[in-house]
One Martini backbone bead per residue (centre of mass of N, CA, C, O) as a GRO file, in nm:
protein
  113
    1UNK     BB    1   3.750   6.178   6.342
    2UNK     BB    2   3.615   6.012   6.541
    3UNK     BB    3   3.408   6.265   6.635
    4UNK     BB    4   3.264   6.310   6.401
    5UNK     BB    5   3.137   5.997   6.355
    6UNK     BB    6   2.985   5.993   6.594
    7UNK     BB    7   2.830   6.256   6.571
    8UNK     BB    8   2.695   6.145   6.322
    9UNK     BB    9   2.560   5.869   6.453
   10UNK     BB   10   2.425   6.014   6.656
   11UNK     BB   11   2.228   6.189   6.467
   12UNK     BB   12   2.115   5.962   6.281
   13UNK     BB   13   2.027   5.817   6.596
   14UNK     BB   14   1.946   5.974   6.811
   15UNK     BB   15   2.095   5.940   7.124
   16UNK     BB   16   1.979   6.159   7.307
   17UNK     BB   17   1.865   6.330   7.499
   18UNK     BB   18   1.619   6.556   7.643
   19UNK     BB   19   1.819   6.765   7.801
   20UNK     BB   20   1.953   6.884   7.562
   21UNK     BB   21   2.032   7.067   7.344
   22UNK     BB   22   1.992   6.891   7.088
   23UNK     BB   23   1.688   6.890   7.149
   24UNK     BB   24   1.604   7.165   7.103
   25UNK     BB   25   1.708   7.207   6.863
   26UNK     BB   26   1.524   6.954   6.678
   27UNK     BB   27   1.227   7.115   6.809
   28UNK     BB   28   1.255   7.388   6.644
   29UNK     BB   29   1.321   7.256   6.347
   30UNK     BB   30   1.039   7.170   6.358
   31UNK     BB   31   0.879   7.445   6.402
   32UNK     BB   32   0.972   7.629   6.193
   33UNK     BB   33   0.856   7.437   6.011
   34UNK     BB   34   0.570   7.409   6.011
   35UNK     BB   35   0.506   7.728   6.016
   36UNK     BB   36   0.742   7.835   5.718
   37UNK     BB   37   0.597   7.669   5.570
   38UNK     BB   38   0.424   7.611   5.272
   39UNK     BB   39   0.091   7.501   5.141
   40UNK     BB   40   0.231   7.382   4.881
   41UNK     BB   41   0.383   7.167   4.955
   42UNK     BB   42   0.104   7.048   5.078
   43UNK     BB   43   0.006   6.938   4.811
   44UNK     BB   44  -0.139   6.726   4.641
   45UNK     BB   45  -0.036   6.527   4.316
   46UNK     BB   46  -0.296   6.496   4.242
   47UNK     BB   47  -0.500   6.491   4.051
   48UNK     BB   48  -0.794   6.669   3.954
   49UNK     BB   49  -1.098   6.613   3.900
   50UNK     BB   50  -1.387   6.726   3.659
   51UNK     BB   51  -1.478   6.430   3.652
   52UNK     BB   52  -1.608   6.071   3.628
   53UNK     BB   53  -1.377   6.070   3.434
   54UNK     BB   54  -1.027   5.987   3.283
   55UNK     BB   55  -1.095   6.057   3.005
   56UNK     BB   56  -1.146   6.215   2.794
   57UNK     BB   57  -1.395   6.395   2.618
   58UNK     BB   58  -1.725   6.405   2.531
   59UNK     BB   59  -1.878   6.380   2.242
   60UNK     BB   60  -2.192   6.468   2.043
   61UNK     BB   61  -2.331   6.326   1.780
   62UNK     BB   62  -2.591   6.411   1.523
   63UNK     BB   63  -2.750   6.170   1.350
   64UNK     BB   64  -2.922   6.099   1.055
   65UNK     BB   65  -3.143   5.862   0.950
   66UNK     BB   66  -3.027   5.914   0.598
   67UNK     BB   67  -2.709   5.858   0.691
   68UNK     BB   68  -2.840   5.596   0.879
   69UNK     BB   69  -2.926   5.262   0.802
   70UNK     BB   70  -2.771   5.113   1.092
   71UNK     BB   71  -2.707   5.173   1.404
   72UNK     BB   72  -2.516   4.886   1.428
   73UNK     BB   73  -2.314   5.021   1.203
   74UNK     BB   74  -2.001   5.142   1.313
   75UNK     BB   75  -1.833   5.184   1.069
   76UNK     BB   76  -2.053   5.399   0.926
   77UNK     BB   77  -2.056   5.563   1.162
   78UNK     BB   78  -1.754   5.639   1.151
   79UNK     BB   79  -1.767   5.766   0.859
   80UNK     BB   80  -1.909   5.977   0.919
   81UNK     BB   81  -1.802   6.141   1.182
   82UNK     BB   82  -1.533   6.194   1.002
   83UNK     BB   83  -1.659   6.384   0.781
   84UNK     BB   84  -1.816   6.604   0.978
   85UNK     BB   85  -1.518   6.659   1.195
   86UNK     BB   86  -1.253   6.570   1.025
   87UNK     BB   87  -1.124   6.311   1.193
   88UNK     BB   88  -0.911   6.044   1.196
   89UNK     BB   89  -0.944   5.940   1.571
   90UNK     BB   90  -1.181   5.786   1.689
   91UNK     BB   91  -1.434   5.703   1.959
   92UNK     BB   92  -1.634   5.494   2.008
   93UNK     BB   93  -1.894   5.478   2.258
   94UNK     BB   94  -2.211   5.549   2.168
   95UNK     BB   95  -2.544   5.446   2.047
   96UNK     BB   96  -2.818   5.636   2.022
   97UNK     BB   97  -3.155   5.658   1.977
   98UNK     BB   98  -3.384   5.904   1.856
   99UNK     BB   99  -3.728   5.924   1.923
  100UNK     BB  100  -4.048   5.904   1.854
  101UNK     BB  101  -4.411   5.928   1.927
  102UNK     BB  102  -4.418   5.720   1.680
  103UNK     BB  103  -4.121   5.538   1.684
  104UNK     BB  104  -3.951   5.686   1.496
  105UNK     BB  105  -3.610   5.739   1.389
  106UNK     BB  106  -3.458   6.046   1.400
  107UNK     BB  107  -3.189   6.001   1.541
  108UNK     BB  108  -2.851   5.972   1.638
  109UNK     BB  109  -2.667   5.929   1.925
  110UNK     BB  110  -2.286   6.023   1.917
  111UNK     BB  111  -2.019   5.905   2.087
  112UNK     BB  112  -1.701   6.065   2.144
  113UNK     BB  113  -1.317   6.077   2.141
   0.00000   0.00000   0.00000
């Protein structure tokens, strides 16, 4: 007993001297690891970007200027955008309007997620 927790305490501090077979044993399960391990184990775990932001995808919706009386009131474009989507859980992003060389605004482009 006395000589395997040795064994164990020598392997686990490794204290082991460079001629020895010890070591030689190793340098092999070094090179072994090394060259036979597959490419997929060293794979980063972190997510692929695919785009410039982590948050869900943006879509745009765009609104004609008499179905919004105006671009700044944020809930009634919200509540058109829910008719028009079908869904019941937007995030406005952001809201532009859409100008005409005249200076009226043809439409809203409503940015959603």
């Amino acid at each position: 007993m006395k000589y395997i927790l040795r064994g164990i305490r020598d392997f686990v501090l490794w204290s082991y001297a460079r001629n020895t077979w010890q070591w030689d044993v190793l340098c092999v399960l070094i090179l072994v690891f090394i060259f036979l391990t597959p490419k997929s184990c060293f794979v980063n775990g972190e997510r692929q970007h695919r785009s410039g932001h982590q948050t869900q995808a943006i879509s745009t919706v765009i609104l004609g200027p008499e179905v919004v009386d105006n671009g700044k009131d944020r809930d009634k474009i919200a509540e058109r955008v829910r008719a028009i989507t079908g869904r019941s859980n937007i995030d406005i992003v952001a809201v532009r309007p859409r100008v005409g060389n005249d200076g009226k605004t043809l439409a809203y482009e409503v940015d959603i997620r």
